[in-house]
Residue, then its C-alpha position, 0 to 999 in steps of 0.5 A: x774816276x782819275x788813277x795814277x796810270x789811267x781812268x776808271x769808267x763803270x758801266x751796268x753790266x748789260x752794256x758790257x760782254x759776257x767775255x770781258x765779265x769772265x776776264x774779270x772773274x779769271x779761271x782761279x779761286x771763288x769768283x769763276x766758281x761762284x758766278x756772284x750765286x752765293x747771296x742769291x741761292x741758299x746754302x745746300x742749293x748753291x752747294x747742290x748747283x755745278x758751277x756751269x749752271x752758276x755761271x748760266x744764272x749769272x750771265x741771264x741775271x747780268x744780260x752781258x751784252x745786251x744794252x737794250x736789257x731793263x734789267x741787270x744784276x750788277x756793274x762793270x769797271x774798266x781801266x782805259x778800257x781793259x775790264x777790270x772790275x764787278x760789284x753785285x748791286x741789287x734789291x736785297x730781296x732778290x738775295x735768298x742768303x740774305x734773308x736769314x743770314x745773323x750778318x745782316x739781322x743781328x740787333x735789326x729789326x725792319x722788314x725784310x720783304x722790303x724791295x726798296x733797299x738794295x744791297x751791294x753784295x760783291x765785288x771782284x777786282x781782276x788779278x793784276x789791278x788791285x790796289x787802284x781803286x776799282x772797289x771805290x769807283x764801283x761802289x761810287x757807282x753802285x750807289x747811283x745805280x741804285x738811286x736810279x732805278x728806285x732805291x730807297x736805300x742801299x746797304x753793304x756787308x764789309x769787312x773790318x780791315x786793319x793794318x795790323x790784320x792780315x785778309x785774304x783777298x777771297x775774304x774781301x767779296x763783300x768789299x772792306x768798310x773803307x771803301x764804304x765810308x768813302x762811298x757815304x756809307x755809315x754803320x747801322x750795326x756790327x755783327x761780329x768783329x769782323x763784319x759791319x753793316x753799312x747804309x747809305x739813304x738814297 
């Protein structure tokens, strides 16, 4: 994928190190703290948990640097080679917060032990490359990725953005509706004003 200033490539984590991950995730905020650990532990063990221990599931999830690894937790963006970028893409049962967040079930009914449809939960674009496009290309991905390991269905929890609604940037983990919709995501339900389930049928 083509920005202004240079090429995004994205590849499944296991093809990337474990030190260009944690440059992406950086020293500051959510993402070093959460290690990409909140959808997949349930609340009072996420809060239970150190973050070392975090980030040891992380890097056994992800099998950073190891090319040879079956299996991944998620995709690497990089911008002309510099790492850049992280989304979290995964069958949704391997999501233990999924499972009975009202995010995701409010006014659905399907069956949640389902390992057909995966979820993209996360994303983390690295501080000082935001605004070119990391999201949109590891979404792009994301949904290749998905396909090509078995995926039914891929499904996402954006949020709502507006002009005139001010985000934080910690707010946009789970990625906004924008990027979905130019991934081929649409929307199956919206829980709250703020938040949208999309799909997309792979």
């Amino acid at each position: 994928m083509g920005v202004a200033n240079g090429t995004i490539t994205v590849v499944p984590a296991n093809e990337a190190s474990w030190d260009d991950l944690q440059l992406v995730f950086g020293e500051r905020g959510d993402p070093p703290r959460c290690q990409c650990q909140w959808f997949r532990l349930r609340g009072r063990e996420f809060r239970a948990m150190p973050v070392e221990e975090r980030a040891a599931r992380h890097r056994e999830q992800t099998n950073c640097g190891d090319p040879a690894a079956t299996t991944t937790s998620g995709l690497v963006a990089y911008l002309d080679g510099e790492p850049v970028g992280w989304c979290a893409v995964a069958p949704r049962t391997e999501y233990a917060h999924l499972s009975t967040s009202r995010t995701v079930w409010s006014g659905r009914d399907e069956d949640r032990t389902d390992d057909s449809v995966w979820a993209l939960t996360c994303f983390v674009t690295r501080a000082g490359f935001r605004r070119l496009g990391v999201s949109y290309a590891l979404a792009a991905a994301a949904v290749d990725f998905a396909r090509d390991r078995g995926a039914a269905v891929l499904e996402g929890y954006p949020m709502i953005t507006s002009p005139d609604t001010t985000v934080a940037w910690g707010e946009l983990f789970v990625g906004s509706r924008s990027v979905f919709e130019a991934a081929g995501f649409t929307e199956v339900s919206r829980p709250s004003e703020r938040r949208v389930v999309m799909r997309r049928e792979l």
